[in-house]
N, C-alpha and C positions, 0 to 999 in steps of 0.2 A: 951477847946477842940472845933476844927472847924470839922463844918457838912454841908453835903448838905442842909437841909433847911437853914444854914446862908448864905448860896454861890444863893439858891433861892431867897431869900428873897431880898439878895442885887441886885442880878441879875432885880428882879420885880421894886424896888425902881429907879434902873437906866431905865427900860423901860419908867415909869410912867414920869421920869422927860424930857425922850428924847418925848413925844406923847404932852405933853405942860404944866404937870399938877406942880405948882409951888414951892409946897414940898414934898418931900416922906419920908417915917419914917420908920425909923427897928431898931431894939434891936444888940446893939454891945455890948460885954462882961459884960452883965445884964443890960446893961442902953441904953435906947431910945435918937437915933438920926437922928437930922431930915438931910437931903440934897437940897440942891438949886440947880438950870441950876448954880449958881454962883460959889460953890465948888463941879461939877460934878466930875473933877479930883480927889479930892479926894475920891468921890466913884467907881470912876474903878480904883484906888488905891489900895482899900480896897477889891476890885472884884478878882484881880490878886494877892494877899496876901492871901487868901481864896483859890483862885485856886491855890497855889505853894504849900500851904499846903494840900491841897486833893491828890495831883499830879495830877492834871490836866490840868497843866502847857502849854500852847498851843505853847509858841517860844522856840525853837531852835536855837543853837549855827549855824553861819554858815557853809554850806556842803565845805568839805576838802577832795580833790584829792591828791592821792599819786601816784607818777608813780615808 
Protein backbone atom coordinates (compact mmCIF):
# COMPACT_ATOMS: atom_id res chain seq x y z
CA UNK A 1 0.00 0.00 0.00
CA UNK A 2 1.49 3.52 -1.21
CA UNK A 3 1.45 6.48 1.32
CA UNK A 4 2.37 9.88 1.50
CA UNK A 5 5.42 9.44 3.74
CA UNK A 6 6.72 7.04 0.66
CA UNK A 7 5.85 9.83 -2.06
CA UNK A 8 8.05 11.99 0.89
CA UNK A 9 10.55 10.16 1.42
CA UNK A 10 11.20 9.67 -2.31
CA UNK A 11 10.44 13.06 -2.93
CA UNK A 12 13.46 13.97 -0.18
CA UNK A 13 15.92 11.28 -1.69
CA UNK A 14 15.44 13.15 -5.10
CA UNK A 15 16.17 16.55 -3.52
CA UNK A 16 19.28 15.36 -1.87
CA UNK A 17 20.66 13.80 -4.97
CA UNK A 18 19.68 17.17 -7.16
CA UNK A 19 21.75 19.66 -4.07
CA UNK A 20 25.05 17.26 -4.80
CA UNK A 21 24.73 14.65 -2.25
CA UNK A 22 26.06 11.29 -3.97
CA UNK A 23 23.62 8.65 -2.61
CA UNK A 24 20.17 8.71 -1.11
CA UNK A 25 18.36 5.85 0.56
CA UNK A 26 14.63 4.94 1.26
CA UNK A 27 12.68 1.95 1.91
CA UNK A 28 10.75 0.58 -1.17
CA UNK A 29 8.35 -2.39 -0.60
CA UNK A 30 10.26 -3.20 2.92
CA UNK A 31 13.74 -3.29 1.46
CA UNK A 32 16.23 -0.23 1.39
CA UNK A 33 17.39 1.36 -1.83
CA UNK A 34 19.94 3.30 -2.49
CA UNK A 35 19.77 6.08 -5.76
CA UNK A 36 22.77 7.81 -7.76
CA UNK A 37 22.79 11.30 -10.00
CA UNK A 38 23.36 8.03 -12.27
CA UNK A 39 19.84 6.23 -11.97
CA UNK A 40 17.93 9.56 -11.13
CA UNK A 41 15.45 8.48 -13.66
CA UNK A 42 14.55 5.83 -12.18
CA UNK A 43 13.67 7.78 -8.99
CA UNK A 44 11.29 10.13 -10.64
CA UNK A 45 10.11 7.04 -12.04
CA UNK A 46 9.30 5.60 -9.02
CA UNK A 47 8.15 9.49 -7.92
CA UNK A 48 5.31 9.42 -10.56
CA UNK A 49 4.33 5.74 -9.84
CA UNK A 50 3.66 6.93 -6.21
CA UNK A 51 2.02 9.95 -7.39
CA UNK A 52 -0.55 8.02 -10.03
CA UNK A 53 -1.26 5.86 -7.20
CA UNK A 54 -2.25 8.69 -4.51
CA UNK A 55 -4.06 10.54 -7.54
CA UNK A 56 -1.85 12.96 -7.52
CA UNK A 57 -1.08 12.73 -10.89
CA UNK A 58 0.01 16.23 -12.14
CA UNK A 59 -0.19 15.64 -16.39
CA UNK A 60 -3.15 15.84 -18.35
CA UNK A 61 -4.24 14.48 -21.42
CA UNK A 62 -4.25 17.34 -23.91
CA UNK A 63 -7.04 20.20 -23.95
CA UNK A 64 -9.82 19.24 -26.86
CA UNK A 65 -11.98 21.91 -28.50
CA UNK A 66 -15.24 20.96 -29.86
CA UNK A 67 -17.19 23.28 -31.97
Amino acid sequence: MVTMTDLTEARRALHELAIGKRVATIMKDGRRVEYSSINIGDLKKYIKELEDALGLSKRRGPARFFL
